[in-house]
C-alpha positions as CSV (number, residue, x, y, z in Angstrom):
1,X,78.0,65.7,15.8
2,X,78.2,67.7,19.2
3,X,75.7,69.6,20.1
4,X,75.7,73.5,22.1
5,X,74.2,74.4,24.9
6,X,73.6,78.2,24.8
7,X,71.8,80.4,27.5
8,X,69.6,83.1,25.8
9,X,68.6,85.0,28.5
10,X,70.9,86.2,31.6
11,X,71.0,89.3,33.3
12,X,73.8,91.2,35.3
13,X,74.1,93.1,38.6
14,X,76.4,95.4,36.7
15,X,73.4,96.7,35.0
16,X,70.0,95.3,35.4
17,X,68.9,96.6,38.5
18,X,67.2,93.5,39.4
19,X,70.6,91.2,38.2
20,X,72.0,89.8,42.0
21,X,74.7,88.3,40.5
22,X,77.9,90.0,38.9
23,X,78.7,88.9,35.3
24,X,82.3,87.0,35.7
25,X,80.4,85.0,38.4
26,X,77.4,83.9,36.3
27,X,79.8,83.3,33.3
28,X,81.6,80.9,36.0
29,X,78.2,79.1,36.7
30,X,77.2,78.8,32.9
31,X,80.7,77.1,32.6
32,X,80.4,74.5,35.6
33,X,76.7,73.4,34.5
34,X,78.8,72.6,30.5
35,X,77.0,75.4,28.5
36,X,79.0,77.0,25.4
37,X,77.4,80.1,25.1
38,X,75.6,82.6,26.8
39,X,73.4,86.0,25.9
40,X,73.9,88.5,28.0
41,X,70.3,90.4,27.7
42,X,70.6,93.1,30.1
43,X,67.8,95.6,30.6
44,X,67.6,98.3,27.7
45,X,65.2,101.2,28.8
46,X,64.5,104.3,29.7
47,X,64.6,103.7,33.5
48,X,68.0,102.9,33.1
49,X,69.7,105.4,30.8
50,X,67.1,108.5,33.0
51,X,70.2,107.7,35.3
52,X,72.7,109.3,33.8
53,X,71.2,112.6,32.7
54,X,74.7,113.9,32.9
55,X,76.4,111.8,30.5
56,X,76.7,111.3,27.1
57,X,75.2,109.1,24.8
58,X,79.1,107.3,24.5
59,X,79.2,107.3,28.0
60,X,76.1,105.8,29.0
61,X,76.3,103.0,26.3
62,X,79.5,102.7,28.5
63,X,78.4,101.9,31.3
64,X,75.2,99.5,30.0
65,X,78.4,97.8,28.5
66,X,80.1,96.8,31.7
67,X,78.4,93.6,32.2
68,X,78.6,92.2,28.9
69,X,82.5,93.1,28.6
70,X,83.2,91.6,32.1
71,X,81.3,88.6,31.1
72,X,82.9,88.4,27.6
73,X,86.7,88.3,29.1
74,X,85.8,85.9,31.8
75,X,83.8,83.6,28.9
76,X,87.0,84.6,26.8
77,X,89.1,82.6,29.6
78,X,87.1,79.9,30.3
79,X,86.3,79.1,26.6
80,X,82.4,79.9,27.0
81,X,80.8,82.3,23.8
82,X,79.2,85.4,25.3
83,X,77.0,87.0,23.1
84,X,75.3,90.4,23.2
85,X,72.2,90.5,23.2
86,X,69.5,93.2,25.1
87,X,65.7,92.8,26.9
88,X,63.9,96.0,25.3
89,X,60.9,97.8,27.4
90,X,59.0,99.8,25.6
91,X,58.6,103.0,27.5
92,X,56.0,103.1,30.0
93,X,55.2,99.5,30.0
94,X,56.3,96.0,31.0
95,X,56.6,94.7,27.7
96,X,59.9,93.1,26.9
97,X,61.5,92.0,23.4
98,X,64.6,90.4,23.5
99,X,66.8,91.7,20.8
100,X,69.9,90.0,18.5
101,X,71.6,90.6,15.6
102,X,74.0,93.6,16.8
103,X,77.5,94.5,18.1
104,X,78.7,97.0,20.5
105,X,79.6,99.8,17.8
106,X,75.4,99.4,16.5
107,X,74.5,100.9,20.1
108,X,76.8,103.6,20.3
109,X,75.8,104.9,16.8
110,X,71.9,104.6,17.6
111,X,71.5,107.7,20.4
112,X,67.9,106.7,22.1
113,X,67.3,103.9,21.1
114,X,65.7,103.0,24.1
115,X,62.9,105.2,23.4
116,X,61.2,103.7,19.8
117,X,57.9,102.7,20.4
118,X,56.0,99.6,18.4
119,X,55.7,101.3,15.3
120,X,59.5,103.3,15.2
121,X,60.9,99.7,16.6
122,X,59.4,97.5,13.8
123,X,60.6,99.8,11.3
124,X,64.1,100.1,13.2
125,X,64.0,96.2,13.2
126,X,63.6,95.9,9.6
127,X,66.3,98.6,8.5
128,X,68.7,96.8,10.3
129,X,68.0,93.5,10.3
130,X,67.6,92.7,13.8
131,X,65.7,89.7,15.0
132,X,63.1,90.5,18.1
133,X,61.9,87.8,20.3
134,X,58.9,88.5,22.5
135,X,60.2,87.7,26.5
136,X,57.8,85.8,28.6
137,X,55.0,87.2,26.6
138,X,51.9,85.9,28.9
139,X,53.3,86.7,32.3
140,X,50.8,88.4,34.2
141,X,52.5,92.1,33.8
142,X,52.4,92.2,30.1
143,X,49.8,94.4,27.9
144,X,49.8,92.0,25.1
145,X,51.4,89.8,22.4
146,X,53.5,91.5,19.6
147,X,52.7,89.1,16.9
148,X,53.2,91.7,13.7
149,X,56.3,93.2,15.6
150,X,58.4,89.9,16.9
151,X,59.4,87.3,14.6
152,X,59.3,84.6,17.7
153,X,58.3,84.4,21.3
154,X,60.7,83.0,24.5
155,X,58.3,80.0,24.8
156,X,60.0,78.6,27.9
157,X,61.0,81.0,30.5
158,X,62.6,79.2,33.8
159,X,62.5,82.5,36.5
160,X,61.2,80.9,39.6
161,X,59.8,83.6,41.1
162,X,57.2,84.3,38.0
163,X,54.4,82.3,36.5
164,X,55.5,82.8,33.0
165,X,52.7,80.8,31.6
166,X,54.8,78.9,29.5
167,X,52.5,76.3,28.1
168,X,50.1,79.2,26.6
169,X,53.4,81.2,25.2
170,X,54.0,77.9,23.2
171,X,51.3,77.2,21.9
172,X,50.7,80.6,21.0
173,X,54.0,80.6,19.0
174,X,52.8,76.6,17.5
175,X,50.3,78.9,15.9
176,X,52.0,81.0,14.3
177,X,55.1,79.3,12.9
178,X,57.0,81.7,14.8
179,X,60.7,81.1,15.9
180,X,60.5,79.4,19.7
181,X,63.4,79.6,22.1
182,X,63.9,79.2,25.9
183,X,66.1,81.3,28.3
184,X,66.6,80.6,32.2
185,X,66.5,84.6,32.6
186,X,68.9,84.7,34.9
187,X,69.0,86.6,38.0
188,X,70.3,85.0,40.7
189,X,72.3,82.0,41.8
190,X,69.7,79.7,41.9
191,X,68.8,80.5,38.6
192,X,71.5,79.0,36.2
193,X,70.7,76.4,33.7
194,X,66.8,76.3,34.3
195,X,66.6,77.3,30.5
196,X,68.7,77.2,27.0
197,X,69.0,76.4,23.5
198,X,70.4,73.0,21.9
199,X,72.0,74.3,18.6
200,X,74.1,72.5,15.9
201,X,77.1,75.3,15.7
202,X,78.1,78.0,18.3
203,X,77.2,81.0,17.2
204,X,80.3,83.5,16.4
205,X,78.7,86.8,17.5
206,X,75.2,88.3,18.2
207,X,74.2,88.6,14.1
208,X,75.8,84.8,13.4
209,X,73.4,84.0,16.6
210,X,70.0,85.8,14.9
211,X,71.0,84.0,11.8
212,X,71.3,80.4,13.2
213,X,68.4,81.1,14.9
214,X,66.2,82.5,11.7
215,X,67.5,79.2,9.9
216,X,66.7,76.6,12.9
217,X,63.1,78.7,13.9
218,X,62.2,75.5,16.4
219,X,65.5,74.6,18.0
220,X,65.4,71.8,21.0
221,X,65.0,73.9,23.9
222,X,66.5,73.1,27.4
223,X,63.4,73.4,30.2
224,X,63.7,73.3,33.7
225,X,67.2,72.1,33.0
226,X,67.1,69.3,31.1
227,X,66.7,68.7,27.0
228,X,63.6,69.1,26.0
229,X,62.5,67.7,29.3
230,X,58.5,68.6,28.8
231,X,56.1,68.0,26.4
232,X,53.5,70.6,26.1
């Protein structure tokens, strides 16, 4: 039975501020290093729609669009899934939950979005079924652990240029039978194929992805890129 290799966690210079790395580009990394699917998460917050004051809701879900389309027809090309997928801040924090279980049409019918807090985002999650996934949830930046919000945490989390604590996020997630994944969160170059997901079927969109996901809850998790190279 083959297996797939799916990133969870990349970002784009079309959008996140901090992405170095245009989307077709990364897409054409993810393809070289043989994965078959990638997230694109890109940053989801206030920060980022503030910039567009001008524009309306249509237009600025837009633009926060770019990267995942550009990706999506260069994956298209090369036979790679991209799926959509977002890293939620909650406003006026560092606090990130990665979000699946959506298409493009969900965000252009939820106008500020970006601005639920924990208790407006649980019951946001719950209406519509979307699965939340704590990011890197002991880095150093972070206020705390969502444990009655997220249903699991990003228990590997291969950015270089963080301690991510991963070892702590893991066992914290061991501990509460919580859904574990691993992302490389992508930024730069350098950054491809330190994380990922070993799954049993490629996922057909973002909600098939949530599903798998909800069934597998402990899938074999690619770290510091290779299969489930360390044993915590």
């Amino acid at each position: 039975m083959k297996d797939f290799k799916i990133e969870t966690h990349m970002h784009t210079s079309e959008v996140s501020r901090c992405g170095k790395v245009p989307a077709r580009d990364g897409i054409r990394l993810y393809h070289e290093l043989g994965y078959d699917g990638v997230c694109i998460t890109d940053h989801f917050f206030k920060g980022y729609f503030d910039q567009f004051d001008d524009l309306t809701w249509e237009q600025k879900i837009d633009r926060y669009l770019t990267g995942y389309r550009a990706a999506k027809d260069e994956g298209d090309k090369l036979r790679v899934k991209v799926i959509l997928g977002m890293e939620y801040c909650f406003p006026d924090t560092c606090d990130d939950i990665l979000i699946y279980g959506f298409d493009e049409e969900f965000l252009y019918e939820h106008e500020n979005m970006h601005l639920l807090n924990e208790d407006e985002l649980k019951k946001f999650a719950k209406e519509h079924n979307l699965l939340l996934i704590q990011a890197h949830p002991f880095r150093k930046m972070i206020s705390k652990t969502y444990d009655n919000l997220v249903e699991g945490f990003e228990v590997f989390n291969g950015n270089p240029r963080h301690d991510s604590m991963n070892d702590t996020a893991h066992q914290h997630a061991k501990g509460l039978n919580s859904i574990m994944i691993s992302g490389s969160d992508f930024h730069q170059v350098q950054d491809a194929g330190i994380g990922g997901i070993i799954l049993p079927r490629i996922p057909r969109n973002s909600l098939e992805f949530a599903q798998i996901l909800r069934e597998i809850k402990e899938p074999v998790l690619v770290r510091d890129g290779k299969r489930d190279a360390v044993v915590f």
